[in-house]
N, C-alpha and C positions, 0 to 999 in steps of 0.2 A: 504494500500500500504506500510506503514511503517512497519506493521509486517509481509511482503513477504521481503522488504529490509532484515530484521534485520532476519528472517531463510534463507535465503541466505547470510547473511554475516558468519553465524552459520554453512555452508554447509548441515540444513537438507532441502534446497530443491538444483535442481541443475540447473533448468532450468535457462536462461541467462537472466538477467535482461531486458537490450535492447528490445528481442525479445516478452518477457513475458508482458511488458509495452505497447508495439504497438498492443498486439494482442487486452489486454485490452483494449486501448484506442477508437481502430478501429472495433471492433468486437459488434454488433448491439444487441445480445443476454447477453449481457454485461453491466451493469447502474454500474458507476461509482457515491458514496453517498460521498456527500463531507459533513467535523466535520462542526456541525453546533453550535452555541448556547445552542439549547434544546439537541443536544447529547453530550452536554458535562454538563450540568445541569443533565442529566442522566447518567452521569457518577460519578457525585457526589453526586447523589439518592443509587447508587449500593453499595455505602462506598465499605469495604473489603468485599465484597461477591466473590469476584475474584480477587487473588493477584496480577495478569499480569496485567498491565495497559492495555495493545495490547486487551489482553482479553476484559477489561469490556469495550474498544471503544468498539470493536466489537459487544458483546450483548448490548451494548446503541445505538447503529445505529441501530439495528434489534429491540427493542421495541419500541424505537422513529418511525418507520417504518413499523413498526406492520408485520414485515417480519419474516419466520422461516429460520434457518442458519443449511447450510451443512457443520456439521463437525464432526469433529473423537473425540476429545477435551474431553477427559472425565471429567474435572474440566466443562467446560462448562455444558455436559449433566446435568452429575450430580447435578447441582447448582439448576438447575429446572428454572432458572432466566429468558428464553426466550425458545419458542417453536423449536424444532431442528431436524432432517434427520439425522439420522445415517447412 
């Protein structure tokens, strides 16, 4: 959620905060993973394998999770560091 804040403070997304929030929040198709301990212990497993902080949350919530991440993110792909959807 912080790195939807911070590319909307960025303007590269445009959709409105507010709106984008409730959909999340309300929307059943939707699992909302709250920083846990071990993802942040996985976050200081990744060292500098990903210079974005935003970033290695992300791929440390999706191995702690054993989850694959849809993204566009070519520092992510490329990193090899978690399983991903182009």
């Amino acid at each position: 959620m912080l790195e939807i804040v911070l590319l909307a403070e960025g303007r590269r997304i445009r959709a409105g905060l507010d709106e984008l929030f409730q959909e999340l929040s309300t929307n059943t198709a939707i699992r909302i993973i709250p920083l846990t301990t071990d993802v942040a212990l996985e976050v200081a497993a990744l060292g500098d394998a990903l210079r974005d902080p935003g970033d290695r949350v992300i791929v440390a919530t999706a191995r702690v999770h054993r989850l694959r991440l849809l993204t566009a993110d070519q520092r992510i792909i490329e990193s090899d560091l978690v399983p991903v959807v182009e």
